[in-house]
C-alpha positions as CSV (number, residue, x, y, z in Angstrom):
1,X,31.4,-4.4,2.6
2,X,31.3,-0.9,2.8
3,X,28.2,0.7,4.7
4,X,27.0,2.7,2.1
5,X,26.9,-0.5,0.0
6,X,25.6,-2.6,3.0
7,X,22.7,-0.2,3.1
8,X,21.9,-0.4,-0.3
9,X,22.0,-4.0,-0.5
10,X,19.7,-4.3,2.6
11,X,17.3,-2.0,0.7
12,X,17.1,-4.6,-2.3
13,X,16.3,-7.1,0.3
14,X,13.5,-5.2,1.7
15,X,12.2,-4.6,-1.4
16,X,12.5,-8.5,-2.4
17,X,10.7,-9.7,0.8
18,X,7.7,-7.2,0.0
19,X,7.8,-8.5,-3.7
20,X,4.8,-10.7,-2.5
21,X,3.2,-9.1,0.5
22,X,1.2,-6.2,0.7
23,X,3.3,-5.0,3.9
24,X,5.2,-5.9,6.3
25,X,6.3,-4.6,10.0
26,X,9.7,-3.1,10.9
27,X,9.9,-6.2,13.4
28,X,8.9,-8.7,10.9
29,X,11.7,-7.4,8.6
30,X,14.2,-7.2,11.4
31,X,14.1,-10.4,12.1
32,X,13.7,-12.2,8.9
33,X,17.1,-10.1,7.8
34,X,18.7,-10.8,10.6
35,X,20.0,-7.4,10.8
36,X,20.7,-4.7,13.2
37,X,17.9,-1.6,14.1
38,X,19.8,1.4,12.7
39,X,20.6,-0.9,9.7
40,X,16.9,-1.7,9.6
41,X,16.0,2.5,9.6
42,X,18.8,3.7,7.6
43,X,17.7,0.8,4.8
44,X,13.8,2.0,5.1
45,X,14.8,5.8,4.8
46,X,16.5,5.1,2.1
47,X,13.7,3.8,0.1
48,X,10.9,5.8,1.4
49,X,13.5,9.1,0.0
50,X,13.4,7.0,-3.6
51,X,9.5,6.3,-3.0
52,X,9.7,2.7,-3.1
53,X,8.2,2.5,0.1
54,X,5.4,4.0,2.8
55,X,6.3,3.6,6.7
56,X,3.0,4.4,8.6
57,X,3.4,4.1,12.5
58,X,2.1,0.8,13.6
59,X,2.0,0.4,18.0
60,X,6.2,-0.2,18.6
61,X,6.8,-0.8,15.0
62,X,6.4,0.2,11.7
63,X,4.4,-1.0,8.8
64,X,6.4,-0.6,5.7
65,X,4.3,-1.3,2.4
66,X,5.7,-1.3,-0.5
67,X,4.8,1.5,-4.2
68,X,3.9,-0.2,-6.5
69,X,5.3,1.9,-9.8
């Protein structure tokens, strides 16, 4: 898959595991995608350029929560 697409279809995912949660962390979404760190961050900055998502600092990680439009 090409990485432009990879990164776009990781986004969807994010945005499919926060369908249901009020937020998540980086970590929690790392792992549960099994995917790699700079995957993780290019796939987040993606959607918080869109504003699809917020990313707030959170100790080491990130909480990610998700716009509702």
């Amino acid at each position: 898959m090409p990485f432009k697409e990879n990164i776009s279809a990781t986004s969807s995912k994010i945005l499919e595991l926060l369908k249901d949660k009020e937020s998540l962390t980086s970590w929690q979404i790392k792992v549960s995608l099994n995917i790699s760190s700079s995957l993780l961050y290019l796939a987040l900055g993606s959607l918080e350029n869109q504003n699809k998502v917020t990313i707030e600092p959170d100790g080491l990680n990130y909480k990610v929560t998700k716009i509702n439009a």
